[in-house]
Each structure stands twice: as structure tokens, then as C-alpha cells.
N, C-alpha and C positions, 0 to 999 in steps of 0.2 A: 806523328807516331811518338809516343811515350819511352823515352828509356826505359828498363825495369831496373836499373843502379842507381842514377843519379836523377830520373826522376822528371827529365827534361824536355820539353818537345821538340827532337830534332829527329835528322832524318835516320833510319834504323837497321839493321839487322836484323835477320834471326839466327841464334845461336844456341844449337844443340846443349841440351844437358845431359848427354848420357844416357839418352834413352829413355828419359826420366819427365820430359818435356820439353816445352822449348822456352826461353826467353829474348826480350828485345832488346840489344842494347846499340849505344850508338857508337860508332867509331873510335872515340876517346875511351868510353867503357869498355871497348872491346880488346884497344890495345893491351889496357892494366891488366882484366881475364886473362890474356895470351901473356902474357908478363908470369903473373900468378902459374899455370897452368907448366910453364916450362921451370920455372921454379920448382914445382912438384914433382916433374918428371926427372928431372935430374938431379934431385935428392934422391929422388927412393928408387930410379929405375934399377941400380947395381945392388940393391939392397937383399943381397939372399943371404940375410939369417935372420931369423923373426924377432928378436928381441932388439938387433939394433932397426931394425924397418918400423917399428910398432912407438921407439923412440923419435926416429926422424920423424914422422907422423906425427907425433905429439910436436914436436921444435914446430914445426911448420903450422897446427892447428894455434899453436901460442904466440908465432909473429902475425900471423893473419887477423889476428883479433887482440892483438897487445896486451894479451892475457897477462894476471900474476900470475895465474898457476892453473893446471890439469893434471889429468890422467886419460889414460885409455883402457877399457878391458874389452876383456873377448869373451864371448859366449862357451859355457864349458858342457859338457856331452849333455848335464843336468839340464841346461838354458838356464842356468844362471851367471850374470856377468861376475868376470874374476879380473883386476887390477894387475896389468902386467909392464906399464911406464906410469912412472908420474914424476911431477917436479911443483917445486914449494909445496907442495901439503905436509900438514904437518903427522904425525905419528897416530896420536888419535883420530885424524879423518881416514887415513889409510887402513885401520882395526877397523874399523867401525861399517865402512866401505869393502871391505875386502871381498864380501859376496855378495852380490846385487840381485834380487829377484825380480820380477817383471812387475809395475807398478810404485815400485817404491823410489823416491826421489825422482831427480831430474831424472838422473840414466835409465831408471827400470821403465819409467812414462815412455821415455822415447824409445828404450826395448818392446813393450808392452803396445806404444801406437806405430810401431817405426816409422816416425817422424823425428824432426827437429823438433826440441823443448827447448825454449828462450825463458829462463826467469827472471825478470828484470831487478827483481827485490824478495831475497829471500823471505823474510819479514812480512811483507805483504802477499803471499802466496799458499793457494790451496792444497799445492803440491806437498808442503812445509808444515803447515799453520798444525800443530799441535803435537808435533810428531819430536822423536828425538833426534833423529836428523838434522832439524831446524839449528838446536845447541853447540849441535858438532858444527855443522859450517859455519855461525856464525865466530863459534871461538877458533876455527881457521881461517877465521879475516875473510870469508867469502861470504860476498851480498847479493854477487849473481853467479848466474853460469849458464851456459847453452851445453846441451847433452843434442850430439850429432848422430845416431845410425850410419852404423858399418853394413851396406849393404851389396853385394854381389848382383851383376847383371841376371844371373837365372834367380833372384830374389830371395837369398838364401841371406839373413841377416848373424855378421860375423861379429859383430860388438856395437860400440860404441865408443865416440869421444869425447870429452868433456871440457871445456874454458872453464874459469873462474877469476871470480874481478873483485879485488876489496873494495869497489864503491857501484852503487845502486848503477846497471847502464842496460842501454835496449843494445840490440843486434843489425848492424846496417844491415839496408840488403845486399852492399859489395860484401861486405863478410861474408853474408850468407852465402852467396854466392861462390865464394871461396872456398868455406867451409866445403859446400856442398860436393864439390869438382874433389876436392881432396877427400872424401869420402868414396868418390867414384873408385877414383884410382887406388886408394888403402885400399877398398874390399878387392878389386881384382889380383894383385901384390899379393895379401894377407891369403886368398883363394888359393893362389898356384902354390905360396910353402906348405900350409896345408895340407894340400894334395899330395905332398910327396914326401909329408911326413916331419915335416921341418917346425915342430910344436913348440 
């Protein structure tokens, strides 16, 4: 049996993704997920105000992937993404960013497919290639970045998250992995303030 983290043939698991499918991982992978996983919960579990939750979310999406910098936004009544954390970006990507529509750049692709967008090189990408987009991230020192979906179990998609890396890199699948789990949990979090008003 194949891991799906490290890739290895040993003996395996299966471990729930939320609903979302399942993966295999082996004991050693599984411990770091349950490491990862309680990590997430006990950041954001006491988190009722949305601006510092939507921040822990972001610290947390940045050590999981050794990020230089992100943000996160949410989806506004329009369904356009609006910037409500970020850290290291600079002034000009934050203007320029401020209001995401579905298809444009990393985040609107992955608003637009609600999936994960892994760009490994800004530069070499059709997401980018001729757009002004391309200018702005490049002069904010970003050469990639993964754009994650904020999505709710009744599949009601709440935002999105964003990494960014000042050098050309792909996406483990332990990250992914990470990412992913941390997506779970911000949409259900990010759902219940929401709900009661907590904007």
C-alpha cells in the first residue's frame, strides 16, 4: 500500500478528509496529520471574533508551507473575493488585490474552480502570462503561491487562502494535506460567525 504523503510502500491507513475523500497514509504520516490537526484546533477553536480567526488562519496556512507571505479573503454578498488578513505583501499588491473576481489570478481560478491552484512560477504560467497581475507579484517578490478554497461542508464556498514564496517551488503533498484540513476547519469556524452575524 502506497502512502499518499511520503510516497512509500508500507503498511497504511485510511484517513478521512472531511468528507471530502479519503487518503492513505502510513503511521509516521499519520502521526505529523494528528500533530498538524490539533495544532489547528487549538488555535482557532476559542477564536470568536472574525478578524482575529481569519488572522490565526493565515499564521497557520504560513507555517505549514514556510510561506514569505499571504492573505486571505472572503467572498462578499457580490462573490467577489475581498482581503481581510495579510502579512509581507506589499501596499501595491494589496490595491491592486483588493477585489478578486472569479477567474482572475491564482485566487479567482481557485474561487472560479473551487479547487486548489498550485503556481509553481509565476513567470512560466497561463494564469499570469500577459496579464498585469503578473508585474504586481513579481515586484512583491512573489514567484509562486497556492490559492486554497474556503469551503463549508453543505458546500457553500466562504473565501479563500493564499501562500506566496519569493522563489520558484512546487507544493508537497504533506502541505497539501495540511492546507487542506485547515481549510476544513476555517470554513466551519468562519460559517458559525457568520451565522450570527459576527462580519
Amino acid at each position: 500500500m502506497i502512502c499518499d504523503v511520503c510516497l512509500q510502500n508500507k503498511s497504511g491507513i485510511t484517513w478521512s478528509s472531511g468528507g471530502r475523500g479519503t487518503v492513505v497514509v502510513c503511521p509516521d504520516c499519520g502521526r505529523d496529520l494528528e500533530q498538524q490537526l490539533d495544532s489547528i484546533n487549538e488555535r482557532l477553536a476559542e477564536c470568536d471574533d472574525l478578524s482575529i480567526l481569519v488572522g490565526q488562519i493565515l499564521s497557520l496556512a504560513l507555517h505549514f508551507t514556510a510561506a514569505d507571505m499571504g492573505n486571505i479573503q472572503l467572498v462578499d454578498a457580490d462573490g467577489v473575493l475581498r482581503i481581510h488578513a495579510s502579512s509581507g505583501l506589499s501596499e501595491e499588491f494589496l490595491t491592486f488585490f483588493s477585489s478578486v473576481k472569479e477567474s482572475q489570478a491564482a485566487c479567482g481560478t481557485a474561487l472560479a474552480n473551487r479547487s486548489t491552484v498550485v503556481v509553481e512560477d509565476v513567470e512560466h504560467s497561463d494564469i499570469f502570462a500577459g496579464k498585469p497581475s503578473l508585474a504586481v507579484m513579481l515586484a512583491a517578490g512573489a514567484r509562486a503561491v497556492q490559492s486554497t478554497p474556503i469551503i463549508t461542508q453543505s458546500g457553500r464556498l466562504i473565501g479563500v487562502f493564499s501562500t506566496h514564496y519569493r522563489e520558484p517551488r512546487a507544493i508537497s503533498v504533506q502541505e497539501s494535506r495540511s492546507l487542506e484540513f485547515l481549510a476544513l476547519r476555517a470554513a466551519d469556524l468562519i460559517d458559525a460567525l457568520q451565522a450570527v452575524g459576527r462580519t
